[in-house]
C-alpha positions as CSV (number, residue, x, y, z in Angstrom):
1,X,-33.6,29.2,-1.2
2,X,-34.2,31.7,-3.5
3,X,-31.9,35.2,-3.6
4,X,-33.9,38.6,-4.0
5,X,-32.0,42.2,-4.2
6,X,-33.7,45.5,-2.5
7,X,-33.1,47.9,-5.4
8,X,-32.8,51.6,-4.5
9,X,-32.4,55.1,-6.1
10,X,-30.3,54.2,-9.7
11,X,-31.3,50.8,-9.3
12,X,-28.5,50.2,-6.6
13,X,-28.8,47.2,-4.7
14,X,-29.2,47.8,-1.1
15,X,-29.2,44.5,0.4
16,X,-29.9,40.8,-1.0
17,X,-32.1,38.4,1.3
18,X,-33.4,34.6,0.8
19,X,-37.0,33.4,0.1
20,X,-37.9,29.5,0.6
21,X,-38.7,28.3,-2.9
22,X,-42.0,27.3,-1.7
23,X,-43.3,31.0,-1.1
24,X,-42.7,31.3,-5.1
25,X,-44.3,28.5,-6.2
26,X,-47.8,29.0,-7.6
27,X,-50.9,26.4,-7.3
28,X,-49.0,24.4,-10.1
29,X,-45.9,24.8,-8.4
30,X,-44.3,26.5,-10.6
31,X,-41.6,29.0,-9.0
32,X,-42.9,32.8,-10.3
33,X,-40.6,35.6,-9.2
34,X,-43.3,38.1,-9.2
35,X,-44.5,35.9,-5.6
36,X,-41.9,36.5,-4.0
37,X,-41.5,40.1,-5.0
38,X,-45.3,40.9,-3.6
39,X,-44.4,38.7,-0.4
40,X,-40.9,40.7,-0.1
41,X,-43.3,43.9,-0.4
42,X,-45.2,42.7,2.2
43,X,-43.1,42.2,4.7
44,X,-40.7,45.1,4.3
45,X,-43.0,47.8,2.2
46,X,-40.3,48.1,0.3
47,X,-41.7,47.6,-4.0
48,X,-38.6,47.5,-5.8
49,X,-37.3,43.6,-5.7
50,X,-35.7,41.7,-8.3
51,X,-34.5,37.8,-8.3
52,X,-31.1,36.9,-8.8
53,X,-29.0,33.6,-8.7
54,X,-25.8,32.6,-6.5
55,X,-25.3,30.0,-9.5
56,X,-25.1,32.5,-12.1
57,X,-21.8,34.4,-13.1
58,X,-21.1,36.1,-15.8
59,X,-24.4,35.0,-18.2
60,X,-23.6,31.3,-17.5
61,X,-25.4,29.3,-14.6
62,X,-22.4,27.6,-13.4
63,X,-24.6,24.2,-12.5
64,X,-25.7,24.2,-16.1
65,X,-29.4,25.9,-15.4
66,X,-30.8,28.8,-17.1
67,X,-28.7,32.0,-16.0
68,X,-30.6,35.2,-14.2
69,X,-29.6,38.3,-14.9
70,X,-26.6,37.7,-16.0
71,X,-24.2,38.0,-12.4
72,X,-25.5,37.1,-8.8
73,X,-26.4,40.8,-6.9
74,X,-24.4,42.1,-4.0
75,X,-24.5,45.0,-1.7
76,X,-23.6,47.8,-4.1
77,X,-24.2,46.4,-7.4
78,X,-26.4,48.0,-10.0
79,X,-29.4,46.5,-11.7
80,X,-28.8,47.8,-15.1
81,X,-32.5,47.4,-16.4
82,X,-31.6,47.9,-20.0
83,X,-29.4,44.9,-20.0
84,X,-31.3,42.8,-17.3
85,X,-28.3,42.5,-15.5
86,X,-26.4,43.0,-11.8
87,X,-23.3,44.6,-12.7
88,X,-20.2,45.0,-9.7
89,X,-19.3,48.8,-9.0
90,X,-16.4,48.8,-11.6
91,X,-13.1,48.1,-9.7
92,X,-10.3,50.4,-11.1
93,X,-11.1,53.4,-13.4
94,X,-9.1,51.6,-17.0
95,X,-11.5,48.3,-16.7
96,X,-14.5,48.6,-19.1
97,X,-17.4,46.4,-18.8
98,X,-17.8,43.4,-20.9
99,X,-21.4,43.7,-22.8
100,X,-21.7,40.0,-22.9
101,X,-21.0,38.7,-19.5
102,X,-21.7,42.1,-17.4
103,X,-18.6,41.7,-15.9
104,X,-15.4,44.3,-15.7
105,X,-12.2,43.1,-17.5
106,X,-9.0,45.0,-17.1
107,X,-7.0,46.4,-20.2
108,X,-4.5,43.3,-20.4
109,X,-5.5,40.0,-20.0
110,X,-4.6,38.1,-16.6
111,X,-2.2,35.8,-16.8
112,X,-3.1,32.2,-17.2
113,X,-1.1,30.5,-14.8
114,X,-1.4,28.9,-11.4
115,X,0.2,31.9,-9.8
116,X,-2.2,34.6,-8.1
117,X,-2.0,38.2,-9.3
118,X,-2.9,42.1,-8.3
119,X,-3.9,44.3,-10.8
120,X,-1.4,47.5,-10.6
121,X,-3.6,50.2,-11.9
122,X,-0.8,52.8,-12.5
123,X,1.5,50.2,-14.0
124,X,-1.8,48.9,-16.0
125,X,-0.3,45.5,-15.1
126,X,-0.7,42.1,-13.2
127,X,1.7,42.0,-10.8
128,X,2.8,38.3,-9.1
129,X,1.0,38.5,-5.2
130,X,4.3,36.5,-3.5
């Protein structure tokens, strides 16, 4: 299946749905995002689509494919259109957005241990989830 995101006003993403590969495919077969964007408009009359990939994260396709867009869209993301890129509402106001990977990283690095941690965002810390 193939993921597509509903972009609104300031390309927000309102809502992400799934396409069977096939309705992309062309008379070659070849998969062409611009089919499932006019079948998406179709359906919905909705114009503004754009494909995105559950296998992509951070610029890298995680099963070793060609990345999209550099994150997978959610509910409340932002297609930056600049950057061709989904980008995650930024989670706490001292994070700044990576320009590489299109992903929020926090002020100090997280440790890198098996332990789980919370950011503290008025300790600008990690602090151990027990």
């Amino acid at each position: 299946m193939a993921s597509f995101a509903k972009i609104g006003l300031n390309g927000k993403v309102m809502s992400v749905v799934s396409v069977a590969n096939e309705a992309l495919q062309d008379s070659k077969n070849i998969e062409r995002e611009e089919l499932g964007i006019a079948l998406l408009t179709e359906l919905t009359h909705w114009p503004i689509w754009k494909q995105t990939s559950y296998n992509t994260k951070g610029g890298v396709h995680l099963l070793g494919g060609t990345p999209l867009r550099k994150n997978h869209a959610g509910k409340g993301y932002t297609y930056d259109e600049d950057r061709d890129a989904f980008i995650a509402p930024k989670p706490f106001n001292s994070w700044t957005l990576n320009e590489e990977t299109c992903l929020w990283e926090a002020p100090v690095a997280l440790p890198d241990t098996e332990n789980r941690y919370n950011w503290n965002e008025e300790t600008q810390q990690w602090d151990l989830n027990e």
